[in-house]
Residue frames relative to the residue before (quaternion, step in Angstrom):
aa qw qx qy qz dx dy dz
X 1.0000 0.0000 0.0000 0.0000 0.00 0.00 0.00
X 0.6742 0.4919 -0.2746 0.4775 3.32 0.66 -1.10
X 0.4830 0.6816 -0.3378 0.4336 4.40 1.53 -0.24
X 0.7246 0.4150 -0.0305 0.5494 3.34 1.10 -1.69
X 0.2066 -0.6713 0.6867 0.1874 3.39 -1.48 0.74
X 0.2823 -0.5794 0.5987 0.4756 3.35 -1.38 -0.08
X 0.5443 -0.3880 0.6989 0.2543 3.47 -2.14 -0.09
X 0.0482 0.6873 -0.7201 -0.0828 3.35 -1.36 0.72
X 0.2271 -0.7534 0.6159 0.0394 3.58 -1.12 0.89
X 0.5658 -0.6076 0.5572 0.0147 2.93 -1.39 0.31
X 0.2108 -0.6842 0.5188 0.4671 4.02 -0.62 -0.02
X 0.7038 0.4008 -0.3831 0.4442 3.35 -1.35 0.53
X 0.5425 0.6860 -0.4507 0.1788 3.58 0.86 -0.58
X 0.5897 -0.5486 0.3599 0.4709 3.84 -0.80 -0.42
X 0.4027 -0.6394 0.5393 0.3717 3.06 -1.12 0.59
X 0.5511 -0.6298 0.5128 0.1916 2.99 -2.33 0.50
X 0.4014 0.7158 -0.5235 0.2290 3.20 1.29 -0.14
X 0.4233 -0.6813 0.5493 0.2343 3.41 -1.88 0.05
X 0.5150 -0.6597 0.5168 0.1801 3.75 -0.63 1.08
X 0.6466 0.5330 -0.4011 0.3701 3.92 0.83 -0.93
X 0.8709 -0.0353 -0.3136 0.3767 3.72 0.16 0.31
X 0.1302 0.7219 -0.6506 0.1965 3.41 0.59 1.70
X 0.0104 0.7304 -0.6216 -0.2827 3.75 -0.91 -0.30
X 0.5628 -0.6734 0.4667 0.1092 2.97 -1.15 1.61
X 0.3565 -0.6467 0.5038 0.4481 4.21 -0.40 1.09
X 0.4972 -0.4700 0.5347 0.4959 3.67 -1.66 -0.62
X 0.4515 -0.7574 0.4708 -0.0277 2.86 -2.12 0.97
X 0.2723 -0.7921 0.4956 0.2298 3.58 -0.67 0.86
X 0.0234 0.7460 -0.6255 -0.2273 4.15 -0.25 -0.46
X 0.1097 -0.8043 0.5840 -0.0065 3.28 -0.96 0.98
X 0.1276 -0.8618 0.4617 0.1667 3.66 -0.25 0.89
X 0.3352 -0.7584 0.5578 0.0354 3.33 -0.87 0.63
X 0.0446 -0.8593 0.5030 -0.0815 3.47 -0.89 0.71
X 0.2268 -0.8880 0.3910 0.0842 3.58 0.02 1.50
X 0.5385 -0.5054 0.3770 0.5590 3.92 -0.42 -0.06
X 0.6980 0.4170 -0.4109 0.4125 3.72 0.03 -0.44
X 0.7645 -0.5251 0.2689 0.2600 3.76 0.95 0.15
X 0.3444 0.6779 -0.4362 0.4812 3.48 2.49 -0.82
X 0.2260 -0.6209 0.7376 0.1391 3.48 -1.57 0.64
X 0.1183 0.7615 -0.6301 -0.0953 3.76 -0.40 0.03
X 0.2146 -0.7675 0.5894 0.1317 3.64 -1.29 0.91
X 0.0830 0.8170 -0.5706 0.0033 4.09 -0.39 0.70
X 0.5648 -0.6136 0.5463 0.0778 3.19 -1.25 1.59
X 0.2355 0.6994 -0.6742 0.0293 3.68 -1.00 1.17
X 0.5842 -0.5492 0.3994 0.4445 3.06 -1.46 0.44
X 0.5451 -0.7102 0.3412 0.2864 3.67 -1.46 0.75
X 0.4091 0.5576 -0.4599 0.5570 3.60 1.72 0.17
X 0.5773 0.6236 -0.5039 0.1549 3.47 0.46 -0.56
X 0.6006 -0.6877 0.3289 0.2410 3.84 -0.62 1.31
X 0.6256 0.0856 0.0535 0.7736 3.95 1.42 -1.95
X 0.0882 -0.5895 0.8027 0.0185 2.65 -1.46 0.76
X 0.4824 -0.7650 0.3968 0.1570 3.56 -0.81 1.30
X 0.2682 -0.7928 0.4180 0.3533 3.64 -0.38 0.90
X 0.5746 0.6009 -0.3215 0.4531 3.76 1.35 -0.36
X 0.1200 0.7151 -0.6674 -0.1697 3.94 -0.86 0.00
X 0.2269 -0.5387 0.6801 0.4425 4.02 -1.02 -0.23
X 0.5264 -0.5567 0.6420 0.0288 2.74 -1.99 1.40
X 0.5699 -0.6073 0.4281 0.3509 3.35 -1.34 1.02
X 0.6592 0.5695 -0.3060 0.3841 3.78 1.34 -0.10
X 0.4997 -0.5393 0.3341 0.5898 3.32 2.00 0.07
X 0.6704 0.5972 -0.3435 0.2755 3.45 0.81 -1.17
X 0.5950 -0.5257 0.4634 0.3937 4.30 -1.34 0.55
X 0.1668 -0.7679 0.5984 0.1561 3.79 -0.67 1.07
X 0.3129 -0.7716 0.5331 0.1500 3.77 -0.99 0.28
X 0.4167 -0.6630 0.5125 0.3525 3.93 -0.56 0.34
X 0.2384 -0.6852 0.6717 0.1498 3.16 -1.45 0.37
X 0.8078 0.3688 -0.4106 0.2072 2.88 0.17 0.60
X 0.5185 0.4738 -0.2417 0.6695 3.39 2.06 0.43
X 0.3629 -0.4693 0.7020 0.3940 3.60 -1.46 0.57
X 0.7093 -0.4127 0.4765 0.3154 3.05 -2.50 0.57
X 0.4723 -0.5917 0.5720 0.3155 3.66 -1.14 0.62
X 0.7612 -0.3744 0.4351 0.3019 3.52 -1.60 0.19
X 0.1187 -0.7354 0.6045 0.2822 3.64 0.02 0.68
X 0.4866 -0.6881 0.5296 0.0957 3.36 -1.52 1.14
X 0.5910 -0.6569 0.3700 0.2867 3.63 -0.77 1.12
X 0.0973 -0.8206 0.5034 0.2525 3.50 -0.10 1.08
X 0.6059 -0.6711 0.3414 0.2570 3.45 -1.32 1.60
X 0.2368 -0.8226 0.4695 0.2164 3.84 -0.44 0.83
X 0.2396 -0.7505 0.5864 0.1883 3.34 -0.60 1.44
X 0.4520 -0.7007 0.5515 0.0255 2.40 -2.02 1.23
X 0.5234 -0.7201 0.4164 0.1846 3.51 -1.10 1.48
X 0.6763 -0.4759 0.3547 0.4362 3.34 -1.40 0.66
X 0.5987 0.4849 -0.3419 0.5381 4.01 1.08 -0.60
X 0.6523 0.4261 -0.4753 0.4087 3.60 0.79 0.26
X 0.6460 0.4969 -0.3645 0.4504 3.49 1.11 -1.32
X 0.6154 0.5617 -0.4178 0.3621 3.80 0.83 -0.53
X 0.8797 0.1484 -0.3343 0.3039 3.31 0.74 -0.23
X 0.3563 0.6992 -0.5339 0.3149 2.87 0.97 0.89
X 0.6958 0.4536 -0.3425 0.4391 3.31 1.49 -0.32
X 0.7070 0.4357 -0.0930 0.5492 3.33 1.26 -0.82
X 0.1201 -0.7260 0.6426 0.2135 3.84 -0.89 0.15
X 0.6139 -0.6216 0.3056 0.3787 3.62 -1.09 1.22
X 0.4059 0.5115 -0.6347 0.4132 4.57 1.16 0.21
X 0.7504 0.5734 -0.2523 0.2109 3.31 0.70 -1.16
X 0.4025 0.6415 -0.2963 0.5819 3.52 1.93 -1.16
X 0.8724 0.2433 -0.2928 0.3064 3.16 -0.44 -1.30
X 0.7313 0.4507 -0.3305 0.3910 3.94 0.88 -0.23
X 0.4832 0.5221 -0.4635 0.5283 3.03 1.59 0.58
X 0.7422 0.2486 -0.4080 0.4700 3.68 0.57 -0.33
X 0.6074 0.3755 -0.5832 0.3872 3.70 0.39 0.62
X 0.7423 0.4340 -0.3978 0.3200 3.09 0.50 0.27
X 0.1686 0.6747 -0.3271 0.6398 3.29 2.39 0.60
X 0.7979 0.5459 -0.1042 0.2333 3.27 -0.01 -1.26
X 0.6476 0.3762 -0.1807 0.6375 3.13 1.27 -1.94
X 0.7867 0.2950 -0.3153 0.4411 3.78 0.41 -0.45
X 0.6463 0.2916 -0.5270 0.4685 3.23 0.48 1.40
X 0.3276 0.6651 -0.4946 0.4535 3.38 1.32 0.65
X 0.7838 0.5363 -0.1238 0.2877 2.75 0.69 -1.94
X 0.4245 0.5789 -0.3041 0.6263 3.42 1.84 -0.89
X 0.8062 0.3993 -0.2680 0.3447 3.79 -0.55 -0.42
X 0.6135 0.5605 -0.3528 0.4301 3.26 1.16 -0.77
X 0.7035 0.2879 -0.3084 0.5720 3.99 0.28 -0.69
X 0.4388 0.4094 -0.6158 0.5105 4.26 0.49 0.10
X 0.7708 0.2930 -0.4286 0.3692 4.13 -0.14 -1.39
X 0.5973 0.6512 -0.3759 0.2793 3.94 0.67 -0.30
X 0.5647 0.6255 -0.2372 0.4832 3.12 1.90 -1.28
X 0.5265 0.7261 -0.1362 0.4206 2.86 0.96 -1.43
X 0.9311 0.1971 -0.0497 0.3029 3.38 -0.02 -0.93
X 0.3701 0.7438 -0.1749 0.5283 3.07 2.36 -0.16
């Protein structure tokens, strides 16, 4: 006991592990290439299913691959306003006898306030 030290650690510290009998998966490198000219090169794994044709550049800016044409840009889905979901529940005979009937009962509410009122 008195031969051996302990180790003290720390959170976050490094691990102690050893690297000599990992095997590493295969690799893809994919380069990328941004308008201002930055090449950037990122390692994926070669099972990997998508590989993204966009990267952000260390300049903020949208990198492209080089080595694929641009995919098909994909219809972007138009969302649909609260005046759409309404009629899908309702049809506009229906709208419009709901708001006369909105209407006459706030008529009807006002009329004995303008009577008070004037009494």
């Amino acid at each position: 006991m008195a031969n051996t030290s302990l180790r003290g650690t720390r959170l976050g510290a490094t691990s102690y592990e050893n690297d000599s009998r990992v095997v590493m998966v295969d690799r893809v490198f994919v380069a990328y290439s941004c308008p201002k000219g930055h090449e950037t090169t990122i390692p994926y794994s070669a099972e990997a299913e998508e590989i993204p044709y966009e990267w952000e550049c260390r300049c903020g800016a949208n990198a492209h691959r080089t080595d694929i044409e641009a995919p098909e840009a994909k219809a972007a889905k138009i969302g649909r306003t609260h005046w759409d979901m309404l009629l899908e529940r309702r049809t506009i005979n229906d709208l419009e006898d709901l708001l006369s009937e909105r209407l006459d009962l706030i008529a009807a509410k006002r009329t004995p306030q303008r009577a008070r009122k004037t009494a």
